[in-house]
N, CA, C and O of each residue as an XYZ file, in Angstrom:
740
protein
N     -43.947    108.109    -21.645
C     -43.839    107.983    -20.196
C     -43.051    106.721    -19.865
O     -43.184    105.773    -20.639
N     -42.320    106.603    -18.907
C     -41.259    105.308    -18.285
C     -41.990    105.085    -17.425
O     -42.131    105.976    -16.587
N     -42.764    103.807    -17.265
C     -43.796    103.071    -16.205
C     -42.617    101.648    -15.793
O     -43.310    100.662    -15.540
N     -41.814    101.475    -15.728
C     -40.377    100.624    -15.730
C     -39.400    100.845    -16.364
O     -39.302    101.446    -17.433
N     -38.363    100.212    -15.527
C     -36.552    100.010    -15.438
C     -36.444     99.514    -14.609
O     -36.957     99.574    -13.491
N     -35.033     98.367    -15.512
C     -34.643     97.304    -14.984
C     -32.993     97.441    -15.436
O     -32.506     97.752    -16.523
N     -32.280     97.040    -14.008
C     -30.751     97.311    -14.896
C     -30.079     96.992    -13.512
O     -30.633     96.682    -12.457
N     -28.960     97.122    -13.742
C     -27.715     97.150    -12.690
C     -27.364     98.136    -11.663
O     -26.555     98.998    -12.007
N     -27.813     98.170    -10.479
C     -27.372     99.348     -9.767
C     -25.836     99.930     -9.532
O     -25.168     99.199     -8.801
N     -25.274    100.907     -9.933
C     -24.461    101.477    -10.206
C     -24.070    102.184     -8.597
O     -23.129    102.086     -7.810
N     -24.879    102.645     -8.627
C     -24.494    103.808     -7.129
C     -25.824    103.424     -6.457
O     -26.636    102.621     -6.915
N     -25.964    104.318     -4.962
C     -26.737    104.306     -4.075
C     -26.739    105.269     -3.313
O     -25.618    105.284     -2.804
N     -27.420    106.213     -2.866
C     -27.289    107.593     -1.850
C     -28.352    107.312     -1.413
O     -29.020    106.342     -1.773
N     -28.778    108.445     -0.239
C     -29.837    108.694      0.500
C     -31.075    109.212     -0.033
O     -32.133    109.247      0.594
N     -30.888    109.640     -1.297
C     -32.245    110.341     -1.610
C     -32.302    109.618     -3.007
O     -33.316    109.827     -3.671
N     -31.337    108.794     -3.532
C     -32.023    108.332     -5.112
C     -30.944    106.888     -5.323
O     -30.209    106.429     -4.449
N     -31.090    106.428     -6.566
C     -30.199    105.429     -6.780
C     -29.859    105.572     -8.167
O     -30.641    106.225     -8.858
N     -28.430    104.889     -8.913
C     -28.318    105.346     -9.951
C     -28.243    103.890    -10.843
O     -27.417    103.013    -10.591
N     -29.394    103.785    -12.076
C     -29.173    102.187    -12.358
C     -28.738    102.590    -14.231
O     -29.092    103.512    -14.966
N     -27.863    101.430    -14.436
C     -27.570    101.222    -15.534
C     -28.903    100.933    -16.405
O     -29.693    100.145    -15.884
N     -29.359    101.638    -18.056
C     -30.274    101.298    -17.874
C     -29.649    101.262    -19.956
O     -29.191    102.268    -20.497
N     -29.798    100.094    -20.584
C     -29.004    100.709    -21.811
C     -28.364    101.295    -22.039
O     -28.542    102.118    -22.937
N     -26.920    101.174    -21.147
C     -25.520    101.480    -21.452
C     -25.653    103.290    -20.825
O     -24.837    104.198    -20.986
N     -27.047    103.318    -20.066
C     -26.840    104.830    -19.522
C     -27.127    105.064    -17.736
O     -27.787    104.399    -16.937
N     -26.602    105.860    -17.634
C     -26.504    105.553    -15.931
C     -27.721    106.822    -15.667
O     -27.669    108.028    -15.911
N     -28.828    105.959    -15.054
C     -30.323    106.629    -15.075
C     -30.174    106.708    -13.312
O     -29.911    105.736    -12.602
N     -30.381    107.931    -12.894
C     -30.821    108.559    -11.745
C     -32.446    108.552    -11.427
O     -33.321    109.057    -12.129
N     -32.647    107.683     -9.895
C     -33.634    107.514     -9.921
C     -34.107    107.887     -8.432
O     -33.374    107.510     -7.518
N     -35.227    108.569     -8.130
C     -34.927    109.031     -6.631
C     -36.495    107.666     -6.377
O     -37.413    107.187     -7.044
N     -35.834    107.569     -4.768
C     -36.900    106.749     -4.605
C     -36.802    107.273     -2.746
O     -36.065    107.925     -2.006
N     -38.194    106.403     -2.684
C     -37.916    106.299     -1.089
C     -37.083    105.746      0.340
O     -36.589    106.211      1.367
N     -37.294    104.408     -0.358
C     -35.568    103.523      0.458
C     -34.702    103.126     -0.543
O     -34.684    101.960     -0.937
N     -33.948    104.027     -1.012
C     -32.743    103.586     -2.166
C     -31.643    102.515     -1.146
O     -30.771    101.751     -1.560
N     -31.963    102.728     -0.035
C     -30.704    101.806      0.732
C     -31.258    100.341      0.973
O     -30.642     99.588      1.727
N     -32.410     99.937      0.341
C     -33.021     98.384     -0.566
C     -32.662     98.227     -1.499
O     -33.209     97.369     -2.192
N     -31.681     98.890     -1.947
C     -30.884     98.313     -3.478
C     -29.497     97.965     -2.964
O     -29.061     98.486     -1.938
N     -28.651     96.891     -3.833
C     -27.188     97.131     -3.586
C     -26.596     97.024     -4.931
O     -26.955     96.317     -5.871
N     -25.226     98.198     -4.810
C     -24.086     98.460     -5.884
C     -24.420     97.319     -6.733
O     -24.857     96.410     -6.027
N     -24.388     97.029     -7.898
C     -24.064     95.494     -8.844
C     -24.991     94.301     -8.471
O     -24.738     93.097     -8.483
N     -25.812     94.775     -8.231
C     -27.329     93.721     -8.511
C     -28.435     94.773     -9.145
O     -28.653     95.984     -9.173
N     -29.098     93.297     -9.728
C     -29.573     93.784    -10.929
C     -31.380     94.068    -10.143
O     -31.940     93.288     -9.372
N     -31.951     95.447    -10.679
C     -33.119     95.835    -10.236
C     -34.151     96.352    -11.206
O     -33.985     96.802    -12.339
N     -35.348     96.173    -10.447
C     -36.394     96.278    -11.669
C     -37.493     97.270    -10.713
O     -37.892     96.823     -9.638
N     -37.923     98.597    -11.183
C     -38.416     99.576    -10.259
C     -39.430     99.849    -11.225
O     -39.188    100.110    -12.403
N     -40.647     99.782    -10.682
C     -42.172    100.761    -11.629
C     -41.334    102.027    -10.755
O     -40.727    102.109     -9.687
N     -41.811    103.238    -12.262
C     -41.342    104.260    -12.231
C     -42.572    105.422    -12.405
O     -43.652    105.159    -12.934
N     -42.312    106.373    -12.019
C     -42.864    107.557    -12.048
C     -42.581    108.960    -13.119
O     -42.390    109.947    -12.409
N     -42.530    109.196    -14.143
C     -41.597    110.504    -14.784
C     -42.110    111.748    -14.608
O     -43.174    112.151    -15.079
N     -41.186    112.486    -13.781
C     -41.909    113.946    -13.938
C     -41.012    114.835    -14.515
O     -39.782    114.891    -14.510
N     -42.170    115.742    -15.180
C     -41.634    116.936    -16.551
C     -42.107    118.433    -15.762
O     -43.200    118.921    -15.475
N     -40.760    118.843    -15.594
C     -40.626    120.561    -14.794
C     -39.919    121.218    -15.975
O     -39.476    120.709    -17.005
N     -39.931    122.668    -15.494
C     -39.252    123.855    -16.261
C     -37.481    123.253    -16.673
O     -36.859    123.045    -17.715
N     -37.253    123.170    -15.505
C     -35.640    123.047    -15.478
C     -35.247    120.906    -16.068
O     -34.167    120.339    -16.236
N     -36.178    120.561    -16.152
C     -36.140    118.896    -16.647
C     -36.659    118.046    -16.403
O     -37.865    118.102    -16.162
N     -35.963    116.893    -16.361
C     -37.408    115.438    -15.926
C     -36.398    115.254    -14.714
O     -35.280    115.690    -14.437
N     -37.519    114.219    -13.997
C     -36.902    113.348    -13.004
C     -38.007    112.265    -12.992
O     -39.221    112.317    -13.189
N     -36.982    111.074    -12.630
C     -37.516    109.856    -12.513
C     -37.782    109.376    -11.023
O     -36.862    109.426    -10.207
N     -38.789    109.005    -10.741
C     -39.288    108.526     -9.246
C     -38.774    107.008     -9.339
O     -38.220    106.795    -10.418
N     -38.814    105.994     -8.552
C     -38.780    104.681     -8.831
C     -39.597    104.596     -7.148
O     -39.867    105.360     -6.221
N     -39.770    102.938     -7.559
C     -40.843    101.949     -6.108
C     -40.897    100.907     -6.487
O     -41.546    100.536     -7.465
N     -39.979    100.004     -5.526
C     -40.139     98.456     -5.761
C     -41.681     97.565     -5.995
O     -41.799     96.351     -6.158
N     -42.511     98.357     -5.960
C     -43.925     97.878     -6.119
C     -44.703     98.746     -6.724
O     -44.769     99.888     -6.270
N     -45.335     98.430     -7.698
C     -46.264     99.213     -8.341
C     -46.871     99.618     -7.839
O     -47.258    100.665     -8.357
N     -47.515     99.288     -6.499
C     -48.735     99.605     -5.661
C     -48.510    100.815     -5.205
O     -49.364    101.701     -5.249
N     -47.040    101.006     -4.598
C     -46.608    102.654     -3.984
C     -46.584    103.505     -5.340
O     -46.753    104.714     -5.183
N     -46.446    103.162     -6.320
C     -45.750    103.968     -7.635
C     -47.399    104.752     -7.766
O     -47.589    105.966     -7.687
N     -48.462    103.703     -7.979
C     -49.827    104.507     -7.584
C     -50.493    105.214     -6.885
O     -51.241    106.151     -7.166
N     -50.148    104.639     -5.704
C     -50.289    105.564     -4.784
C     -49.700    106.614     -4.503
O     -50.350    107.336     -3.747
N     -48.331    107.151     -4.928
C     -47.634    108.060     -4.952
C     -48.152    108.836     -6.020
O     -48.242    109.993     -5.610
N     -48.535    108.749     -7.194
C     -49.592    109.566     -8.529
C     -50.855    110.005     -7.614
O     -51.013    111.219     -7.490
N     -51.683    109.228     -7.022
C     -52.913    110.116     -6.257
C     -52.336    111.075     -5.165
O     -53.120    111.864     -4.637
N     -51.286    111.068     -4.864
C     -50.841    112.020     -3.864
C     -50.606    113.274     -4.492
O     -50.922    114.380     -4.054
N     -49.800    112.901     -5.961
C     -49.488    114.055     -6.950
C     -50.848    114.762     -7.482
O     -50.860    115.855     -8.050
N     -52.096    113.894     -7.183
C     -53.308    114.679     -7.865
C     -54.129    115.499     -6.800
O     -55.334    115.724     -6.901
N     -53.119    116.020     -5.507
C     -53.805    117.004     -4.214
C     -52.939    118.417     -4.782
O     -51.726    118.515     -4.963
N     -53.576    119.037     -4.906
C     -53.247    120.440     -5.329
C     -52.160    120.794     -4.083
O     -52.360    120.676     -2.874
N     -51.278    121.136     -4.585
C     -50.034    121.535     -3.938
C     -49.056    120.736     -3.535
O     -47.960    121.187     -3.204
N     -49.317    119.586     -3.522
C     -48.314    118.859     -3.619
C     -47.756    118.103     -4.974
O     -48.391    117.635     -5.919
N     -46.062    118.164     -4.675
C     -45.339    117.491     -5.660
C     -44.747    116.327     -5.353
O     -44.857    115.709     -4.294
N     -43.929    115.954     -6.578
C     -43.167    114.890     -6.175
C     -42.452    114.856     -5.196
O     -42.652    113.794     -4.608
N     -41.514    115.626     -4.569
C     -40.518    115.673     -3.287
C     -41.300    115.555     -2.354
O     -41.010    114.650     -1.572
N     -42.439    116.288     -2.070
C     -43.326    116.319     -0.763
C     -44.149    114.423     -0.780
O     -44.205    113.530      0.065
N     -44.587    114.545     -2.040
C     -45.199    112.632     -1.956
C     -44.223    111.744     -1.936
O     -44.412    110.728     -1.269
N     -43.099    111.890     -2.574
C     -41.585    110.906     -1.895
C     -41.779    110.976     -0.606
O     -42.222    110.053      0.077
N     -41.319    112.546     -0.031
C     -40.736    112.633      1.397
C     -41.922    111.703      2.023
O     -41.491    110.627      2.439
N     -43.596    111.934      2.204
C     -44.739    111.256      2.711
C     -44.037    109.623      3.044
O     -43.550    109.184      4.086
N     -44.236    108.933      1.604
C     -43.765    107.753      1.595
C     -42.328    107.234      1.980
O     -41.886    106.085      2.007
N     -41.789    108.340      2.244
C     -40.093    107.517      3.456
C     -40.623    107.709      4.723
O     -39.893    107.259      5.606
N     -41.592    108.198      5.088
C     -41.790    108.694      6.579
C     -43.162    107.395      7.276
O     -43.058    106.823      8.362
N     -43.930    107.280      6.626
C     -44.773    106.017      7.003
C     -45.257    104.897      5.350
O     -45.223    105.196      4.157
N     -45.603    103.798      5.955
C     -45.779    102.813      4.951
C     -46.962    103.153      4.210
O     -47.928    103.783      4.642
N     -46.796    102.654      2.993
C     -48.051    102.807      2.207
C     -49.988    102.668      2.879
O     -51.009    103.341      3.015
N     -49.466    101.383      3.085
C     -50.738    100.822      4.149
C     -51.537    101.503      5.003
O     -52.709    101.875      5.058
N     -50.212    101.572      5.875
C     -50.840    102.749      6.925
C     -51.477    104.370      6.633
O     -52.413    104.956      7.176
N     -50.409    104.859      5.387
C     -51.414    106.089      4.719
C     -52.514    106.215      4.423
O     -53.296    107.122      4.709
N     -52.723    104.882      3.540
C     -54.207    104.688      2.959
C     -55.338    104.412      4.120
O     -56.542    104.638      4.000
N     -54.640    103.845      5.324
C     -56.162    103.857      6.162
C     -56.410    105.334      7.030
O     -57.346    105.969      7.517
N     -54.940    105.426      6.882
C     -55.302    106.917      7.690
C     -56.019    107.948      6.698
O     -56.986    108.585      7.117
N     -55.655    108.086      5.661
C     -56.704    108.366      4.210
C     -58.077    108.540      4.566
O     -58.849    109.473      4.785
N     -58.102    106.157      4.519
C     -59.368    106.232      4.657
C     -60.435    106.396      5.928
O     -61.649    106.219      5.836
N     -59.856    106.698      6.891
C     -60.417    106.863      8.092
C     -60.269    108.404      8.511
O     -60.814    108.718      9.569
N     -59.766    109.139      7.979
C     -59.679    110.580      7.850
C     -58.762    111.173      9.316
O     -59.015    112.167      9.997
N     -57.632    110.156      9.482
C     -57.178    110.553     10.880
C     -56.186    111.601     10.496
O     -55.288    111.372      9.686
N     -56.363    112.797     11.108
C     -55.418    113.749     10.770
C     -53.964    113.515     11.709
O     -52.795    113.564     11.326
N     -54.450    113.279     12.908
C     -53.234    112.945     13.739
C     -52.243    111.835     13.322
O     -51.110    111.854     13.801
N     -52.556    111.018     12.587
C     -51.138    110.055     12.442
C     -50.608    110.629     10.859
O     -49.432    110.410     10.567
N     -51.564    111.419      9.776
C     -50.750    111.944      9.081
C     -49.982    113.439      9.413
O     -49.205    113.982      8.627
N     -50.290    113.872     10.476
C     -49.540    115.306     10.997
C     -48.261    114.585     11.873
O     -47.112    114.986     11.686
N     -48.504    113.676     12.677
C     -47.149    113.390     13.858
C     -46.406    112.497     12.705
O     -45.431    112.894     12.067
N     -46.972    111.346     12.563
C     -45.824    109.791     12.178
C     -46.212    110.098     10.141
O     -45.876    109.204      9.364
N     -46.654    110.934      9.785
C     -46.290    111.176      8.091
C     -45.453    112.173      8.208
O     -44.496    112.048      7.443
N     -45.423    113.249      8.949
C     -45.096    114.635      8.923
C     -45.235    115.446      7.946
O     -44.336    115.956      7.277
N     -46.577    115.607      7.828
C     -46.687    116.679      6.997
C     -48.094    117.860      8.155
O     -48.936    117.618      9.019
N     -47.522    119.221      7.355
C     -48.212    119.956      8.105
C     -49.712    119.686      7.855
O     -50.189    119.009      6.945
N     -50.586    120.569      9.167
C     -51.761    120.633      8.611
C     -52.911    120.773      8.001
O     -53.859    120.004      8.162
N     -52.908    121.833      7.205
C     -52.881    122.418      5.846
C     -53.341    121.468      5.045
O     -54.447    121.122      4.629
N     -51.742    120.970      4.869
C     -51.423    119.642      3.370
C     -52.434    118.297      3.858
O     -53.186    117.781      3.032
N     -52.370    117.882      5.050
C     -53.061    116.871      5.709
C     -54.235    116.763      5.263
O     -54.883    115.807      4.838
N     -54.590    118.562      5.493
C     -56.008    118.071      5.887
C     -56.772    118.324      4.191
O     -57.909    118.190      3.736
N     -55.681    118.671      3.738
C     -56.041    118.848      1.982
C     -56.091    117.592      1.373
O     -56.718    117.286      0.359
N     -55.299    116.812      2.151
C     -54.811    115.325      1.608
C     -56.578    114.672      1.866
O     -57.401    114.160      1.106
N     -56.575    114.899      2.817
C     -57.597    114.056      3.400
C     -59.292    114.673      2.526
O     -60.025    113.912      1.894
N     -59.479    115.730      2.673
C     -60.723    115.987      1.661
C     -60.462    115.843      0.440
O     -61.507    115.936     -0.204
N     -59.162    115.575     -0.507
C     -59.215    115.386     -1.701
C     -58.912    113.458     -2.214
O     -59.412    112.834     -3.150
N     -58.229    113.141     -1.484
C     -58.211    111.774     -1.240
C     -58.670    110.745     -0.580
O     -58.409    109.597     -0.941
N     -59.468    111.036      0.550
C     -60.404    109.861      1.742
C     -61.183    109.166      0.968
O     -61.222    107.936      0.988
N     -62.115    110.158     -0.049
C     -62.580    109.004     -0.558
C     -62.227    107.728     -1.588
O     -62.922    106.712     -1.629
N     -61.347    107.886     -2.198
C     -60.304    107.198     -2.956
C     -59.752    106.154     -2.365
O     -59.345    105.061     -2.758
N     -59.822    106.745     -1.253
C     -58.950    105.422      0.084
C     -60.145    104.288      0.274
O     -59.926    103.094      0.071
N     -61.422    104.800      0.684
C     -62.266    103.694      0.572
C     -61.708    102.203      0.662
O     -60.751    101.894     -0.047
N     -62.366    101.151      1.635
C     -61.972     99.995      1.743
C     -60.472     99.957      2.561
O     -60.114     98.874      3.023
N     -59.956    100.672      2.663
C     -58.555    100.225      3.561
C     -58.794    100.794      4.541
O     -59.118    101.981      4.529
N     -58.667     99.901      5.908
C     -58.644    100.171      7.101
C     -56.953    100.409      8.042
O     -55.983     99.686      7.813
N     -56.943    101.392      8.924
C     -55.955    101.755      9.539
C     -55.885    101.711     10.780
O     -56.691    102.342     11.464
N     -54.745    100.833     11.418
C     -54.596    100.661     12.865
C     -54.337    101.646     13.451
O     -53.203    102.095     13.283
N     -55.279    102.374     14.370
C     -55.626    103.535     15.057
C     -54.065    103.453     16.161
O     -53.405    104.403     16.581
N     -53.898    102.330     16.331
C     -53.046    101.758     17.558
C     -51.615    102.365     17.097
O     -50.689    102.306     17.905
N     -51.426    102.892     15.942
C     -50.254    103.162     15.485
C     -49.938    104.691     15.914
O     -48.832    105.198     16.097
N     -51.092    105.225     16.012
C     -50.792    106.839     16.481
C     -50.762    106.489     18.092
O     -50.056    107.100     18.894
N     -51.537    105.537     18.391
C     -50.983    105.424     20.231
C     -50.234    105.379     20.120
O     -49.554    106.269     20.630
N     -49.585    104.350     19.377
C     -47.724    103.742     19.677
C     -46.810    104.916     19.894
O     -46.114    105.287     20.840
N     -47.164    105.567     18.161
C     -46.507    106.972     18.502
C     -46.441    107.736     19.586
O     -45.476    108.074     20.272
N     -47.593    107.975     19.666
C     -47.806    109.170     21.339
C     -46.744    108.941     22.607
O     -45.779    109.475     23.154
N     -47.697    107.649     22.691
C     -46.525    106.476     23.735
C     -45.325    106.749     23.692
O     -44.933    107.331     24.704
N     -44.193    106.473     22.542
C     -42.852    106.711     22.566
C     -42.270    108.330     22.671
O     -41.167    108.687     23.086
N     -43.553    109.304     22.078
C     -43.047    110.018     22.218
C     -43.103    111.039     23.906
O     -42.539    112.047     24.332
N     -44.012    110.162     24.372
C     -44.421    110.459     25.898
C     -42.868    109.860     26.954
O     -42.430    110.384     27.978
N     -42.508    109.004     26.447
C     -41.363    108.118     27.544
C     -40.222    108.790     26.319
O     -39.441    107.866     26.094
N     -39.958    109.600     25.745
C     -38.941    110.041     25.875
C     -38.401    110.574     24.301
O     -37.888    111.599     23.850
N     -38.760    109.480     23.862
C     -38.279    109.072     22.106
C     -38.492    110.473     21.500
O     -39.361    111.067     22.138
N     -37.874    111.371     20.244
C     -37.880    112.179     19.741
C     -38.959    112.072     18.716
O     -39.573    111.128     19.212
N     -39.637    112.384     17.610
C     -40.704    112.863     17.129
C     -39.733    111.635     15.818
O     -40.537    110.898     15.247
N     -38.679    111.479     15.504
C     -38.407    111.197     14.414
C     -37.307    109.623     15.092
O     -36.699    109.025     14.204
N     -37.206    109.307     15.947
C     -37.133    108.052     16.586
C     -38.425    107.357     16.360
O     -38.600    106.463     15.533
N     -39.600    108.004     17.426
C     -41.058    106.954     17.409
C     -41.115    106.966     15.912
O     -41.368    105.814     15.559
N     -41.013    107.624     15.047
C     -41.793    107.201     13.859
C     -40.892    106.029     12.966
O     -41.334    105.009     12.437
N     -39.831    106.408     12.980
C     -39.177    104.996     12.662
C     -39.146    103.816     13.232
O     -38.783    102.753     12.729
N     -39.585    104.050     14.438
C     -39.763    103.000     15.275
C     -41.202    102.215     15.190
O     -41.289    101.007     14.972
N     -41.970    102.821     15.334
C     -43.852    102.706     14.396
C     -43.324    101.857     13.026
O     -43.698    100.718     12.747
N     -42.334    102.699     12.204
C     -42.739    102.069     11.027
C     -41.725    100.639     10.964
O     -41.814     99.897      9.986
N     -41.074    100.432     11.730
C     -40.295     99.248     11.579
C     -41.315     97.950     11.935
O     -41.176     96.800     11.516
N     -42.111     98.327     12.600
C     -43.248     96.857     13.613
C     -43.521     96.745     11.555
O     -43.456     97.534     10.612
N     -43.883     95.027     11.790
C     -44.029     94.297     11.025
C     -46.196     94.520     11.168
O     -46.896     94.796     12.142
N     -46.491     94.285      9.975
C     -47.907     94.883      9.786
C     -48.843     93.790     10.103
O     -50.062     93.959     10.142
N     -48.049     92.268     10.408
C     -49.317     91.027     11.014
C     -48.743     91.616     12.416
O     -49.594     91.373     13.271
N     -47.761     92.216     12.923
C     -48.371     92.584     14.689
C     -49.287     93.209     15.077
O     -48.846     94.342     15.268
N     -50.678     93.171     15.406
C     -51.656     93.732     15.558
C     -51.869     93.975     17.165
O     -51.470     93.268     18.090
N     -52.741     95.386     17.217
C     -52.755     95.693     18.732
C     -52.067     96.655     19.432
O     -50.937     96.347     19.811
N     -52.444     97.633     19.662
C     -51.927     98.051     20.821
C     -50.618     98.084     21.413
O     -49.538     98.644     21.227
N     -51.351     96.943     22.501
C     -49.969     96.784     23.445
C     -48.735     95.373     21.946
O     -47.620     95.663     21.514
N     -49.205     94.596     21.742
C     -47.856     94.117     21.335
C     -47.053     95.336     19.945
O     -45.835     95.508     19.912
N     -47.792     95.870     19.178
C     -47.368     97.175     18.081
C     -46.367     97.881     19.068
O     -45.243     98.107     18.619
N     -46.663     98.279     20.441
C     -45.809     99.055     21.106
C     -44.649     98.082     21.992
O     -43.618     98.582     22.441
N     -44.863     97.194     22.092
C     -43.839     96.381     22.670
C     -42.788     95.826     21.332
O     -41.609     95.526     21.519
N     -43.187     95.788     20.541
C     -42.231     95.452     18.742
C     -41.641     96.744     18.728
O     -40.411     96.754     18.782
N     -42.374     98.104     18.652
C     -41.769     98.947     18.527
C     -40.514     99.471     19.341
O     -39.545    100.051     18.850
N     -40.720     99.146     20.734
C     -40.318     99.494     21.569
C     -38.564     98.397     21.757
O     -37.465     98.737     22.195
N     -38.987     97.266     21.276
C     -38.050     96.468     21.006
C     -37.021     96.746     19.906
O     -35.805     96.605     20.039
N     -37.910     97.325     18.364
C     -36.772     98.398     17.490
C     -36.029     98.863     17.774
O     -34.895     98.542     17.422
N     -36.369    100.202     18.827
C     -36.053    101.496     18.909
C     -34.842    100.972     20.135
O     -33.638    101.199     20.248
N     -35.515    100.424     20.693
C     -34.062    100.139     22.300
C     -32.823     99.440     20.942
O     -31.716     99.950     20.767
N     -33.131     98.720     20.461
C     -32.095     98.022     19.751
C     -30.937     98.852     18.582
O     -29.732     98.875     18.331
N     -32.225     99.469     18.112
C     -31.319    100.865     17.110
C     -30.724    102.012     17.483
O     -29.968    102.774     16.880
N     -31.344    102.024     18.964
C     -30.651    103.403     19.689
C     -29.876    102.922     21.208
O     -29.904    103.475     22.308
N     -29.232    101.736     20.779
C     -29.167    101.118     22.228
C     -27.316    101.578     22.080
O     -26.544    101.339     23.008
């Protein structure tokens, strides 16, 4: 199993990155490959998965997501693409309290996953989550933006950009709200 790589980033796309890794150019899909740049040197805990048609390598600048992305892989029906896609769509943090607080609504709107998978997520994983708490204020935020106008996939980038010491409510939605005017201005 490859639990690390470390090497030279070679390329960069939207869905993976490609790093030099012993003179071989290793394809690695991750969640924000656009946190790497061309010709600096990177070091990713990795994930390996073994299918019919071959392997593929996951990567995560932190071990912590690389784990948490394996308990996602241990909910019956979900795979790697669906626990990637999870983790580009909201932060680790925030999964685990929504996990552990069993909120289906911020993993159906701001994770996007259906409800089904959610709510599979949630009886096979809540308790696992244990100990991490989740700012409820983050599915307001959502609602909020998506009430004044914002598209379903604006608020959530906009949610996930607020920095995680802004706590609250109203300032979470005023950070957010400050993102989103700025990125869509």
């Amino acid at each position: 199993m490859i639990r690390q790589i470390r090497g030279m980033v070679l390329s960069v796309s939207p869905l993976y990155a490609v790093i030099e890794v012993g003179g071989f150019g290793v394809q690695v899909y991750m969640s924000a490959p656009e946190t790497l740049h061309t010709g600096v040197e990177a070091s990713l805990a990795t994930h390996l998965s073994m299918k019919q048609d071959g392997m593929d390598l996951y990567g995560f600048p932190d071990p912590a997501d690389r784990d948490f992305f394996e308990k996602l892989l241990s909910v019956s029906g979900v795979g790697p693409k669906t626990a990637l896609s999870v983790l580009r769509r909201a932060p680790r943090e925030a999964l685990m309290g929504a996990l552990a607080s069993r909120d289906l609504t911020y993993l159906t709107k701001v994770a996007g996953l259906g409800k089904k998978s959610a709510e599979k997520m949630l009886v096979e994983l809540a308790e696992k989550m244990d100990g991490h708490a989740h700012d409820h204020a983050d599915t307001e935020v959502f609602d909020t933006l998506v009430a004044l106008g914002y598209t379903e996939r604006e608020a959530r980038k906009a949610v996930q950009a607020v920095p995680r010491e802004i706590s609250g409510k109203e300032a979470r939605l005023r950070a957010a709200l400050g993102g989103a005017r700025n990125e869509y201005a």
